[in-house]
N, C-alpha and C positions, 0 to 999 in steps of 0.2 A: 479496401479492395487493392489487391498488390498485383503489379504489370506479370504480363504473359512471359514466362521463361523457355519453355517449351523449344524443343529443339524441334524444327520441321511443322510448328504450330502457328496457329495464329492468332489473334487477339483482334475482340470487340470490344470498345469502350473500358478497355483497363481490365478486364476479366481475362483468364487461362480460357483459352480453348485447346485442349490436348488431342494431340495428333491421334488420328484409329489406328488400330495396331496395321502394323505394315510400313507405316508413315514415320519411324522411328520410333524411341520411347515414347510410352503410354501416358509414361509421367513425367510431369517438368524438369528440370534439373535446374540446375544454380542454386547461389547463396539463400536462404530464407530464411525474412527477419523473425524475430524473434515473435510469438504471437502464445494468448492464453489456450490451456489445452479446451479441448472439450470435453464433456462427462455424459453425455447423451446423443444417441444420433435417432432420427425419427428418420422413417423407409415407409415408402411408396410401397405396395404389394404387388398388382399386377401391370407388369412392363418392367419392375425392376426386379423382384423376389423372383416374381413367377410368370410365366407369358399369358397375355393375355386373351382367349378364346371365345369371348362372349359376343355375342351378335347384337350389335347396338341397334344395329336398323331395325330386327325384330322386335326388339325394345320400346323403339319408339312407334312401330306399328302397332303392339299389343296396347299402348295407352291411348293411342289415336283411336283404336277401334273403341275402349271402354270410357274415352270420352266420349265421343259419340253417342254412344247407349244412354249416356245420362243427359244427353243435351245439348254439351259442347259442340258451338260453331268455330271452327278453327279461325282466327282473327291472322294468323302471321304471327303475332307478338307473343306466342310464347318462347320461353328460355328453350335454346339448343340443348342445357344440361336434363337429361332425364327425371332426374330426383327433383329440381327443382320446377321442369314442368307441371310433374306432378302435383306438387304445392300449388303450383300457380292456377291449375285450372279449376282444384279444389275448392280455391277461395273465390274464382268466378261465378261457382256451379252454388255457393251459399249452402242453403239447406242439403239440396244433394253431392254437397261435395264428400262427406265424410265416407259414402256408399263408391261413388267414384277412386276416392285416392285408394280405400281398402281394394277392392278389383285390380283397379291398375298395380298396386305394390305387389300383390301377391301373382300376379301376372309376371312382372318384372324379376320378382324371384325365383318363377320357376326355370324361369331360363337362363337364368344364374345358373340357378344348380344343373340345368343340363347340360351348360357349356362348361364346368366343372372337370368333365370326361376327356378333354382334349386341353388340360393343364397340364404345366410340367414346370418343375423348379429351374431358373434360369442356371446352366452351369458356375459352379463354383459360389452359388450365393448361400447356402448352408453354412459353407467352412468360410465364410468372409463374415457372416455372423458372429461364428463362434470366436474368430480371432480378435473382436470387434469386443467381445464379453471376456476373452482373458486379458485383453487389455484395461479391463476394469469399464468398460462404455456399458451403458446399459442403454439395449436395444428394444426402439418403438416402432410399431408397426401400423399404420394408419391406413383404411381402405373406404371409398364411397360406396363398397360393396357390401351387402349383408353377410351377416355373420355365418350361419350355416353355410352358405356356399364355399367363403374365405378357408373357416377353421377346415373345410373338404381340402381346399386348396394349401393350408401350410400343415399337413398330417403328415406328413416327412419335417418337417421344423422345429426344432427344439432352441433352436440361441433368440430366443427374445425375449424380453422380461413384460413386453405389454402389448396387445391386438385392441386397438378399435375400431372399429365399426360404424356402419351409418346407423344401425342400430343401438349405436352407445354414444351418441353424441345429437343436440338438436339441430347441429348448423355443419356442415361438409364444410372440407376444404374446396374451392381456395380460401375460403372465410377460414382467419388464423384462429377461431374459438377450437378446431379437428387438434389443432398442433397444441392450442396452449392445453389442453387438455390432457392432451398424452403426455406432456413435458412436467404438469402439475403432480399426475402421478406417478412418477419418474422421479421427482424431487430433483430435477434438474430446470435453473433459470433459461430464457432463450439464449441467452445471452455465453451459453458455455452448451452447446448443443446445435447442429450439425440437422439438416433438410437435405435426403435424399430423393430423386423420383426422375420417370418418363416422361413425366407432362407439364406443360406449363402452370397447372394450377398446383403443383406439388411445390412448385418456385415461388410462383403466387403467394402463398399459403405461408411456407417458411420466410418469405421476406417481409409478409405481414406481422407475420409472430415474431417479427427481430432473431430470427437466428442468426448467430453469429457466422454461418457458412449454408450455401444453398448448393447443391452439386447436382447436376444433371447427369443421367445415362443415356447411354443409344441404342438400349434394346428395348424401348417403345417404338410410337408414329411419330414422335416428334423430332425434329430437326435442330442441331446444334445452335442454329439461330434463332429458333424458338424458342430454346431454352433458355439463352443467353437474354433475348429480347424479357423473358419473364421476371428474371434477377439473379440465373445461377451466375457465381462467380470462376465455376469450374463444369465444364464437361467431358466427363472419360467414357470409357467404351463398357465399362460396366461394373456391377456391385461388387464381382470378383477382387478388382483393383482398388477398391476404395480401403481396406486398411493402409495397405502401402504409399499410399495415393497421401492419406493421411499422418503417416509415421512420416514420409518425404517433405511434407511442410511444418512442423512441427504442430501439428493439433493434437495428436496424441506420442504417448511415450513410447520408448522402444523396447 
């Protein structure tokens, strides 16, 4: 991890925090040593690709209601994550769980797809892809979102070489199985490959899988301390900035 250069920036625990635009460059400046490139960058979809639209609270009211139906007495103790609620009360409910989780997912999905309608590709993250794949990076796209609603969501998206899904994988991020997975089919080690996203579990997630770089953005809910607190080593103001971001510390070539 190399000290914060940032002109106008400030620094937590030995990480770049980079100033939001206004605040001076976006990007660090100074001497930087010398470091291996990367060959792989994996991206967060929604809060970094694309904004985010989906009503979580409805989300979690439509599970509460179809537990309910099956049985489920809400105890407190289940998980805050959605997906993994779901699991969790699945495996409480025994026999009736597999009738449960089916309701609740497909409850869950449809409100995916109707919050789908009020998506919009974040500016400048198309051509920050594409610049990202003529620089030879091949680009992964990891989401805890189903698949039909997503591929709705990057149907203007052509620079990435791989999309998965909660439907293509057994275990979400933050669990590093979302990352090493995309990075396997990528034929890229963590270890030369690059964690981008809005949330903490995107940091989470690539710090588990040993990426060799974890970058936060600021067009999710989360707060640059947040991000920071999770394991990015870098947070800029968005995926637009992240090739340059990256030419300017040597991870990739120019």
């Amino acid at each position: 991890m190399r000290p914060c250069s940032s002109k106008g920036g400030s620094c937590r625990g030995g990480a770049w925090l980079c100033p939001p635009v206004g605040h001076g460059n976006a990007i660090p400046e100074g001497p930087t040593p010398a470091v291996p490139p990367i060959k792989a960058v994996i991206l967060d979809v929604d809060g970094t690709v694309a904004t985010c639209p989906y009503d979580f609270d409805a989300m979690r009211a439509a599970v509460a209601r179809a537990a309910e139906k099956w049985g489920w007495q809400s105890t407190g103790s289940e998980p805050r994550g959605i997906i993994e609620r779901i699991a969790f009360i699945a495996d409480e409910l025994g026999d009736d769980g597999r009738g449960f989780r089916e309701e609740a997912e497909q409850a869950v999905v449809e409100l995916e797809i109707e919050g789908v309608g009020a998506s919009e590709l974040l500016p400048g993250a198309e051509e920050a892809l594409a610049r990202l794949r003529e620089s030879g990076i091949k680009v992964g796209l990891i989401t805890r979102n189903c698949r039909a609603a997503t591929e709705m969501v990057l149907s203007r998206v052509s620079s990435y070489d791989l999309l998965l899904t909660r439907d293509d994988v057994p275990r979400l991020k933050p669990d590093p199985d979302h990352v090493h997975k995309a990075l396997a089919l990528l034929g890229s080690p963590p270890t030369e490959a690059a964690m981008v996203g809005d949330h903490k579990f995107d940091m989470e997630a690539g710090r588990a899988a040993g990426a060799a770089l974890c970058i936060g953005v600021r067009t999710g809910s989360s707060s640059d301390e947040e991000l920071l607190a999770a394991g990015a080593e870098a947070v800029i103001d968005s995926v637009a900035g992240l090739p340059e971001w990256l030419r300017r510390h040597g991870w990739i070539g120019r």
